[in-house]
N, C-alpha and C positions, 0 to 999 in steps of 0.2 A: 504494500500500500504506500509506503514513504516513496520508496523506488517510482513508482508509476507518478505519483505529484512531481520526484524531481523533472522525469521527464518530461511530466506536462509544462513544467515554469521553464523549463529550458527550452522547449517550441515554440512557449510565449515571448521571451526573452529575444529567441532567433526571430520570427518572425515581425517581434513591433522594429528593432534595430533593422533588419530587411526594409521594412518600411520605411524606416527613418532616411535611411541612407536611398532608397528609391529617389522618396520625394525632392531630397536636397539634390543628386545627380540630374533630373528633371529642369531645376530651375537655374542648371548653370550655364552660364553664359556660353561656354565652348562645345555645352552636349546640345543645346538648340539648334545649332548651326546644322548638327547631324540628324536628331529626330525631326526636324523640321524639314523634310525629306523637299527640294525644289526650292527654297526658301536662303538656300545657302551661300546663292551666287549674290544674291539683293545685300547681303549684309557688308561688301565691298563695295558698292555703290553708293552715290553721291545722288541726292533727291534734286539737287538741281541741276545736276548733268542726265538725270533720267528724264528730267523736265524737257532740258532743252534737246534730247533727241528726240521724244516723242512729240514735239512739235515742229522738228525740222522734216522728220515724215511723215505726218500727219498735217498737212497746209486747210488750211480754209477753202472748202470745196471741196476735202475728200470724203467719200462715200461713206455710210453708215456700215456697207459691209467689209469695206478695208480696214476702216479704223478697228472694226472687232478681229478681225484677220490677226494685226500686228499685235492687239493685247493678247490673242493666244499664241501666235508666234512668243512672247517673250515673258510667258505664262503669267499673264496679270490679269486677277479675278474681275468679272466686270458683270452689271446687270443691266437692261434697256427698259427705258420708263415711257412706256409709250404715248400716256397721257402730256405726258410735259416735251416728250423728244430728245428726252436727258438719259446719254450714257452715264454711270456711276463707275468710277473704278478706283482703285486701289490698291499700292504694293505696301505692304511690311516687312520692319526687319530690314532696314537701309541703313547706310556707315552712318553711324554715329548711337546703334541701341548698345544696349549695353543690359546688367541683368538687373537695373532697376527701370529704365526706358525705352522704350520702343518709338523709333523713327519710322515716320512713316509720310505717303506720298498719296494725299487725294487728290482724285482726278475727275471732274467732270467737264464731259464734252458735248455739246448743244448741234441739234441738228434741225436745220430749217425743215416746212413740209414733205419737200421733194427730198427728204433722208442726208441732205449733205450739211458737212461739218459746217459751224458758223462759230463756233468760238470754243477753247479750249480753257476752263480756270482749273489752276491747281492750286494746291496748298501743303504744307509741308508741316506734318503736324509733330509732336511727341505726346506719347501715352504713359500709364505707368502699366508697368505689369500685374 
């Protein structure tokens, strides 16, 4: 009976410290890079040099189906608001997060009736984690 208790408090023991040690590996800075599977290239990246390619190929007057083209060409999550004509997009995890802030790069892009681009605003925000 003593016997089976130690081994029970010893499973418990192993397993809360398992957990302990999970969750701190999870929110460090160096292992995001790697669970964050696709996410990894962005953290080398500058939000104003993302900025200014994705407006150097994307000009006023391009298509609504181009510009989703190049956000999946360079896997950046995006949704289409059909009501207002408003792309929404967004990259995270850009140079400068760190494991108490996350940089990050909102994008909306405006499309006149005829589906083509008319204006492009971005903003470059920080979050906490």
């Amino acid at each position: 009976m003593l016997r089976a208790l130690k081994v029970a408090a010893a499973v418990v023991i192993a397993l809360a410290g398992t957990v302990f040690i999970a969750s701190e590996l999870v929110h460090m800075y160096w292992l995001r890079s790697v669970v964050a599977a696709g996410n990894a290239a962005w953290l080398n990246t500058d939000a104003a040099a993302l900025d200014r390619e994705l407006r150097q190929a994307l000009p006023v007057g391009t298509s609504r189906a181009a510009v989703e083209e190049a956000l999946r060409s360079r896997r950046i999550a995006f949704s289409f608001e059909e009501s207002s004509g408003t792309l929404y997009a967004g990259v995270r995890d850009l140079k400068g997060s760190n494991e108490i802030v996350e940089r990050a790069l909102s994008l909306q892009f405006h499309f006149d009736q005829s589906l083509s681009l008319t204006e492009i605003v971005s903003k470059a925000v920080y979050t906490g984690h």
